[in-house]
C-alpha positions in Angstrom: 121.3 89.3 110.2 123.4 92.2 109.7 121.7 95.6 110.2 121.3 98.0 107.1 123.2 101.0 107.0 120.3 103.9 106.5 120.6 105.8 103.6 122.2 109.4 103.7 119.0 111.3 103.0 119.6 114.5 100.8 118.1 117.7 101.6 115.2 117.5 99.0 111.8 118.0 100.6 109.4 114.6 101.6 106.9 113.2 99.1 104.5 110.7 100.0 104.8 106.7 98.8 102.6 103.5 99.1 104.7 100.1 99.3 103.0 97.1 98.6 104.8 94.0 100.8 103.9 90.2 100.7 105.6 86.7 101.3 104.6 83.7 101.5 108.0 81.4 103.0 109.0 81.0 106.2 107.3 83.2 109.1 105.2 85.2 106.4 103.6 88.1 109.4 107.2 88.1 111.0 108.6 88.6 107.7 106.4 91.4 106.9 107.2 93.0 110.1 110.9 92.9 109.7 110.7 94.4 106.7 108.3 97.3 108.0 110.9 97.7 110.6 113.9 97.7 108.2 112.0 100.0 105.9 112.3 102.9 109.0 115.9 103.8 107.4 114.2 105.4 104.7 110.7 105.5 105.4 108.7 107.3 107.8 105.9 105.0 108.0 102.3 106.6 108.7 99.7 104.2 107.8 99.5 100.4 107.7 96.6 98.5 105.7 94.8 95.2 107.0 96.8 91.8 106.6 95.4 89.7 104.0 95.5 86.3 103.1 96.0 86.0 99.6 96.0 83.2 96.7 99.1 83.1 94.5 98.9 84.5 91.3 100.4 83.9 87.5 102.5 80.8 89.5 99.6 79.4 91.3 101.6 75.9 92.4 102.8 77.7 95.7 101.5 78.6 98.9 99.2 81.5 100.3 100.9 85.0 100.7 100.5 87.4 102.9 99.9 90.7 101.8 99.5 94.6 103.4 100.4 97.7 102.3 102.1 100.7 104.1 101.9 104.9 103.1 105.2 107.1 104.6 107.5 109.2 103.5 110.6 109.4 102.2 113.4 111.9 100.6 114.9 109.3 98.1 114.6 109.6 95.0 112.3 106.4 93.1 115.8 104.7 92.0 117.3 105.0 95.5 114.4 103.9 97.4 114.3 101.1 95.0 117.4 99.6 95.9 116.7 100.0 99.6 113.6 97.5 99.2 116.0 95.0 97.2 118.9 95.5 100.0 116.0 94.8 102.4 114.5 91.8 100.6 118.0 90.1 100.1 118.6 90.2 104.0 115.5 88.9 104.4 116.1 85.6 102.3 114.7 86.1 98.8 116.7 85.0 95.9 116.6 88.2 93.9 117.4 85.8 90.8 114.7 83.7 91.6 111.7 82.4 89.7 109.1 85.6 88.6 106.1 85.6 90.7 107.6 82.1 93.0 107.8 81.9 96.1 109.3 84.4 97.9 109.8 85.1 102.1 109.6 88.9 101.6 108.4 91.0 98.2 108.3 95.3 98.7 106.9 96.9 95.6 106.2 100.4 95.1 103.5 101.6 93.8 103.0 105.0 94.0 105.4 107.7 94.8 103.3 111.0 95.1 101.7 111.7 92.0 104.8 111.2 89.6 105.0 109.0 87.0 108.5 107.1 86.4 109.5 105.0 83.6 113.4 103.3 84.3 114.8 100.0 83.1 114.9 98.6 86.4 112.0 100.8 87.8 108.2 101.9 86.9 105.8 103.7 88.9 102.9 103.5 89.3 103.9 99.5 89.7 102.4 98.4 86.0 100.6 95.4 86.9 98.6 97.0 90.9 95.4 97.7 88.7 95.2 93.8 87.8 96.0 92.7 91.3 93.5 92.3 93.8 96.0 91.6 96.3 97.7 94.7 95.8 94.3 96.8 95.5 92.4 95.3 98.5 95.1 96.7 101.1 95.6 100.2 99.4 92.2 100.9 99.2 92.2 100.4 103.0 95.0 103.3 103.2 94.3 105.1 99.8 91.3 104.4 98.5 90.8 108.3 97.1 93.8 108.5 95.6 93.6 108.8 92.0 96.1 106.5 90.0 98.5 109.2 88.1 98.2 107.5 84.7 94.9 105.7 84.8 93.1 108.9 86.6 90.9 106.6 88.3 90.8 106.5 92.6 92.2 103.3 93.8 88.8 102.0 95.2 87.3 102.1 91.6 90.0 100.2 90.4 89.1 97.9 93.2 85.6 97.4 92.3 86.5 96.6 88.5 89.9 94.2 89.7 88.5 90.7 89.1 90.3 87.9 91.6 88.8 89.6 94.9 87.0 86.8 96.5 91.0 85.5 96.9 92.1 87.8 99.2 91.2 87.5 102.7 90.8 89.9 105.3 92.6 87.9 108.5 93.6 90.9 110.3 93.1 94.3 111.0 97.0 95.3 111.7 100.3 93.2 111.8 
């Protein structure tokens, strides 16, 4: 597969972001840590949640993801960063014109980029739909469970407690 080119990074100072990553095709924890590695062009990766087995959800006909989540930091902007993820989730094999919520090999979502709040055609932050998902919630709260979500000023391990769907997400190990 042909390497990314990293992203010129401008001068503006480093803010903090969680990405959410899952799959469930091919070599789902090899997939993951591709990605992770891929995602070293434009983040600087500090924490990494749990690995979690996880039911699908909305298209349920599918099989198991994997899910984790990963804090770092980065100097692109939400846009810029965006279309890393999708540079780095087309090299990995997804069909970016795929079926919504099918089955994917790779999936990097962002879900919180420092406290800001962003509202693009292409690009929303916090991610709209984390506070429904417990296989988003389960593996922040390992890395971010105090921080409070910048629109529903509530710390991500309340929103855990209150997310319904949690006996579907598996613990099955403590790092990739």
């Amino acid at each position: 597969m042909a390497e990314l080119t990293p992203p010129s990074l401008p001068s503006a100072a480093a803010v903090t972001v969680h990405l959410a990553l899952g799959g469930n095709l091919g070599d789902r924890a090899a997939n993951l840590a591709e990605a992770i590695r891929r995602l070293g062009a434009a983040v600087e990766i500090d924490a990494q949640s749990a690995l979690y087995e996880t039911a699908p959800m909305y298209v349920t006909d599918q099989p198991a993801f994997l899910n984790m989540a990963v804090r770092g930091t980065t100097r692109l902007e939400p846009v810029a960063l965006l279309r890393i993820l999708k540079e780095i989730e087309e090299s990995l094999g997804r069909d970016l014109g795929g079926l919504r919520f099918g089955p994917r090999p790779i999936d990097i979502d962002i879900l919180l980029y420092a406290d800001r709040v962003v509202a693009e055609p292409e690009l929303e932050i916090p991610h709209p739909r984390m506070a429904e998902r417990a296989f988003v919630l389960c593996p922040l709260a390992d890395i971010a469970a105090d921080i409070v979500h910048p629109v529903l000023n509530r710390r991500i391990d309340a929103l855990l407690d209150d997310v319904p769907g949690r006996e579907t997400v598996v613990r099955i190990a403590e790092a990739l």
